[in-house]
PADREN-848476 format. One record per residue (C-alpha): x, y, z. Coordinates in nm, 2 decimals. Layout:
R, east, north, up
R, X, Y, Z
...
This chain:
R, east, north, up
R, 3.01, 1.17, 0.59
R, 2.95, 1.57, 0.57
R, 2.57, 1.54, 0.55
R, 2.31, 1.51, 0.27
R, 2.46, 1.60, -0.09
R, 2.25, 1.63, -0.38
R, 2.38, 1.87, -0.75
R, 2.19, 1.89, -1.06
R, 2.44, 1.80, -1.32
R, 2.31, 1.88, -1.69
R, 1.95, 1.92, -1.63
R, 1.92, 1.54, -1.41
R, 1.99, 1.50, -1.02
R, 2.24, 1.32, -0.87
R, 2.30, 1.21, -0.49
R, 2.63, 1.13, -0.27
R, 2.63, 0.78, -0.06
R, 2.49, 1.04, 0.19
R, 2.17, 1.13, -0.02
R, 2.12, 0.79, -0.10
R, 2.07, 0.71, 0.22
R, 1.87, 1.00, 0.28
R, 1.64, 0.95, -0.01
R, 1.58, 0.61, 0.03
R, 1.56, 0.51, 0.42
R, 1.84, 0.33, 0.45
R, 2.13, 0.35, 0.66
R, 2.45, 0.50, 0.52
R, 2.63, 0.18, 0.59
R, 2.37, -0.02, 0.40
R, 2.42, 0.22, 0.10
R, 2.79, 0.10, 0.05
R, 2.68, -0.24, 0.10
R, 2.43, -0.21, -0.19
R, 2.77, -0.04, -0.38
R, 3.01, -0.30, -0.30
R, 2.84, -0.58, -0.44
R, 2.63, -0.39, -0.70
R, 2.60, -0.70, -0.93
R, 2.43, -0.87, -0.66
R, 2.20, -0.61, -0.58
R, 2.14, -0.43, -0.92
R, 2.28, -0.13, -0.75
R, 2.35, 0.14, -1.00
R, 2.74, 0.17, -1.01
R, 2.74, 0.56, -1.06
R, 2.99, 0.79, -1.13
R, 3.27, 1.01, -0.98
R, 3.31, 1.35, -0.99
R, 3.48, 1.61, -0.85
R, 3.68, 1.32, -0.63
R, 3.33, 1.20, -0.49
R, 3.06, 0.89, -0.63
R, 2.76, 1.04, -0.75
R, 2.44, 0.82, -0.88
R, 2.12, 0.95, -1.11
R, 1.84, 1.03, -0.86
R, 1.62, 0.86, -1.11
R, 1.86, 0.55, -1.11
R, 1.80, 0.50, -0.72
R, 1.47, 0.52, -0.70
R, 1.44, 0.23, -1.00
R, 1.66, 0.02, -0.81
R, 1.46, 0.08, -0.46
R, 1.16, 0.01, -0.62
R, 1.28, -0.30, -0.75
R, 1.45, -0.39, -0.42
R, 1.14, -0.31, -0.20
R, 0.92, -0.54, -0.42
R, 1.17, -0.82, -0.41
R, 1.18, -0.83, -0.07
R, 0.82, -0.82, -0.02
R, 0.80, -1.09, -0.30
R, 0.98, -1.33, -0.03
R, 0.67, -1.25, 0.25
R, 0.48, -1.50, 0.13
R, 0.60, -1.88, 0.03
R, 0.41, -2.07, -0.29
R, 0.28, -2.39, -0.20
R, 0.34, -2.58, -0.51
R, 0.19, -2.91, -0.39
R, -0.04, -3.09, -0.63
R, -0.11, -3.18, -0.97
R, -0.09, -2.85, -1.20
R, -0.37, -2.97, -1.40
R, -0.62, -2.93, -1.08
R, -0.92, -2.67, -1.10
R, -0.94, -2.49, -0.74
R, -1.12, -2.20, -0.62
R, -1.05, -1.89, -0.47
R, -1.02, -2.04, -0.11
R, -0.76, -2.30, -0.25
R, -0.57, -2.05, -0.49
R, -0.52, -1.83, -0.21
R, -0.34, -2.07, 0.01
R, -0.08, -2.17, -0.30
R, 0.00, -1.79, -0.28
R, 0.03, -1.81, 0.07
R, -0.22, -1.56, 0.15
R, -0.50, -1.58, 0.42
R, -0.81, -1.48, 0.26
R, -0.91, -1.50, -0.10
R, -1.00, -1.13, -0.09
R, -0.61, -1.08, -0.14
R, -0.60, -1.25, -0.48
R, -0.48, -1.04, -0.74
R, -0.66, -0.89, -1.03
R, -0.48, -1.05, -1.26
R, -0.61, -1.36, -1.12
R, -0.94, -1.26, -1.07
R, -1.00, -1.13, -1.43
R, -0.86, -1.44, -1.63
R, -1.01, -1.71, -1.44
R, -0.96, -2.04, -1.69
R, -1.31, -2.13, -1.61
R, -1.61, -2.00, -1.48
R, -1.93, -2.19, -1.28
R, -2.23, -2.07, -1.25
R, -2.41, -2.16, -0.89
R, -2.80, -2.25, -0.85
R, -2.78, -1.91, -0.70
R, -2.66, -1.75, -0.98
R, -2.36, -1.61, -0.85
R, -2.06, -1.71, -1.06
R, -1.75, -1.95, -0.95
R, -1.44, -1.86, -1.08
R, -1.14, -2.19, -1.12
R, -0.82, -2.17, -1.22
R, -0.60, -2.49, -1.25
R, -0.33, -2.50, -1.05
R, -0.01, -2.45, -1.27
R, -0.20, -2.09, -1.40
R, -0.18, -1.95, -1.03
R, 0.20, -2.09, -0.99
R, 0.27, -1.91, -1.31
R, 0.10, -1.59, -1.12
R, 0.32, -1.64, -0.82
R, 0.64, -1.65, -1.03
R, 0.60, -1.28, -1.12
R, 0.40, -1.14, -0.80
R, 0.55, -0.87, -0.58
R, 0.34, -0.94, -0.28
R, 0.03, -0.87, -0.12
R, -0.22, -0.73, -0.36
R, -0.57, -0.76, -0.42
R, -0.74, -0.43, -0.54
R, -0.42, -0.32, -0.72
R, -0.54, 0.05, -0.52
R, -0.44, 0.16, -0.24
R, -0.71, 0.18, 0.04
R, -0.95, 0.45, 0.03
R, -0.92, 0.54, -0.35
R, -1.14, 0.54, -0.62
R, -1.01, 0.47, -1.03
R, -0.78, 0.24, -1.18
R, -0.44, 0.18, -1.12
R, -0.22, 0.38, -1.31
R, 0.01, 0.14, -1.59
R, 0.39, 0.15, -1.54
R, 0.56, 0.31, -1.78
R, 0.74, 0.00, -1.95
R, 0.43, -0.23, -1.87
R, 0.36, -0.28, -2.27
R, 0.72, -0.29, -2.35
R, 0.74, -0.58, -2.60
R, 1.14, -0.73, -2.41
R, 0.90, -0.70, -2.07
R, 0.82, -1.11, -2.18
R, 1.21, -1.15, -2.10
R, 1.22, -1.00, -1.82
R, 0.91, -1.19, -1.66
R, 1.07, -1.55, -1.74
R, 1.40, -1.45, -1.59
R, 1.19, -1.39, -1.27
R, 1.00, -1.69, -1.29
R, 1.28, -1.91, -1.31
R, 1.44, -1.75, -1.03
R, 1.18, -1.80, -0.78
R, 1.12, -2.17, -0.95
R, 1.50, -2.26, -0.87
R, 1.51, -2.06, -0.53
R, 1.74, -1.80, -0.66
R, 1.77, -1.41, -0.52
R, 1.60, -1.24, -0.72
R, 1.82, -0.91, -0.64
R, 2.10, -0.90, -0.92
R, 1.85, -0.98, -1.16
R, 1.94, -0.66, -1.35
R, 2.31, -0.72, -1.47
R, 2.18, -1.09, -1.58
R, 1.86, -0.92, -1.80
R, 2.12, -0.64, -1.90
R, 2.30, -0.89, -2.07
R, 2.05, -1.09, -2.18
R, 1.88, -0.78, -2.41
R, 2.20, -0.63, -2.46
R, 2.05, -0.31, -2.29
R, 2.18, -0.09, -1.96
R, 2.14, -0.19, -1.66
R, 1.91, 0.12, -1.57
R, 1.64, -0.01, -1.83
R, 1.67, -0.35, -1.69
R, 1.60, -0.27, -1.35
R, 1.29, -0.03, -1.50
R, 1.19, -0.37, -1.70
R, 1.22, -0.58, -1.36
R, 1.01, -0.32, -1.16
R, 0.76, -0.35, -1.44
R, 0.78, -0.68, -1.35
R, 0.73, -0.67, -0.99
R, 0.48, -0.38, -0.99
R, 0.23, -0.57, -1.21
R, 0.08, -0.79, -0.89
R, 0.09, -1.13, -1.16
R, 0.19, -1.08, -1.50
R, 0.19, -1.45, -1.59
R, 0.56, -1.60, -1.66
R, 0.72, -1.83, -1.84
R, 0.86, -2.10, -1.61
C-alpha cells in the first residue's frame, strides 16, 4: 500500500483501496473484504486503470451510507409479539421497536398515528395498531426520533431519491429482508436486478430507504 490515492478522472473523483479506506474509516483490510465479496456487500466493483482498481468517490460514500445504516438497523430487535390488529400507545410502540423511551419514536410514526384520543385533560393520545409500527420497523435505520440532529433548529433536509416513484420497490425488498431474517447488505445487486437499473442507483434507492427513519413497507 503506497499511501492515500485519490485522481480526478473526467470531471468525477476516484479513490485507490488506500483512499477508500481513508475516506471512509475503515481499515485497508476491511476495504478488500468489502471488494471481494461485493455482491454481498453492495460494494461498488470499480474499475482499473493504469494497472491499479479505482472506485467513484461518489459511489463509496452511497455504499457507506447504506452500510452504516444497515448496521445500525440491527441495534435494535422488533418485538413482533401480539395480535397486529392491537391499538397501543407510545409507551407500548416503543418497546416493539426496541427503544427505551417513547421520546425516540420516529416522526413518521408520530405524524400518522391511525387514531387519535382525546384525554379529560385535553391533551391528545396518539394509537397505532400494532402491524402499522411493524411495518415502520421493516424500513427503519435506527435510532431516530426528531429526524435533527441535536441542537438544530428546521426540518430535515429530503434525500435526493426520497420521491422517486421505484423507491416503493426498494422499501418492500427491505421489509422482507428483515421479516425473513436476511442481511440486509447485498441488497443492491438483488434491487439492481429487480428494476433493471445499476447498482449505483440501487444503493442511492436503498439509502433512501434507510435514511427515511420509517417509510412504511410492504411486508
Amino acid at each position: 500500500m503506497n499511501g492515500v490515492a485519490r485522481r480526478v478522472i473526467d470531471g468525477r473523483t476516484a479513490l485507490d483501496r488506500a483512499g477508500v479506506a481513508a475516506h471512509t474509516g475503515a481499515a485497508y483490510s476491511t476495504v478488500n473484504h468489502w471488494h471481494r465479496h461485493h455482491a454481498r456487500f453492495g460494494f461498488p466493483e470499480g474499475f482499473r486503470s493504469n494497472g491499479r482498481q479505482w472506485f467513484w468517490l461518489d459511489d463509496i460514500e452511497t455504499f457507506h451510507e447504506a452500510h452504516q445504516a444497515a448496521k445500525r438497523a440491527e441495534l435494535t430487535k422488533v418485538d413482533r409479539r401480539g395480535n397486529p390488529d392491537d391499538l397501543i400507545g407510545s409507551g407500548t410502540a416503543a418497546r416493539v421497536l426496541g427503544y427505551g423511551s417513547y421520546r425516540n419514536l420516529p416522526d413518521t410514526l408520530l405524524d400518522r398515528p391511525d387514531r387519535i384520543e382525546m384525554l379529560p385533560d385535553g391533551r391528545r393520545r396518539r394509537l397505532w395498531y400494532r402491524r402499522t409500527v411493524w411495518a415502520v420497523a421493516d424500513a427503519r435505520t435506527g435510532r431516530q426520533s426528531t429526524g435533527r440532529t441535536p441542537g438544530t433548529t428546521g426540518a430535515r433536509k429530503p434525500h435526493p431519491y426520497a420521491d422517486d416513484p421505484r423507491l416503493p420497490v426498494a422499501i418492500a425488498l427491505v421489509g422482507e429482508a428483515d421479516r425473513i431474517g436476511r442481511d440486509r447488505r447485498g441488497l443492491g445487486t438483488v434491487l439492481a436486478k429487480q428494476l433493471d437499473i445499476t447498482q449505483r442507483t440501487a444503493q442511492r434507492l436503498l439509502a433512501a430507504v434507510y435514511a427515511s427513519s420509517g417509510t412504511a413497507g410492504g411486508k
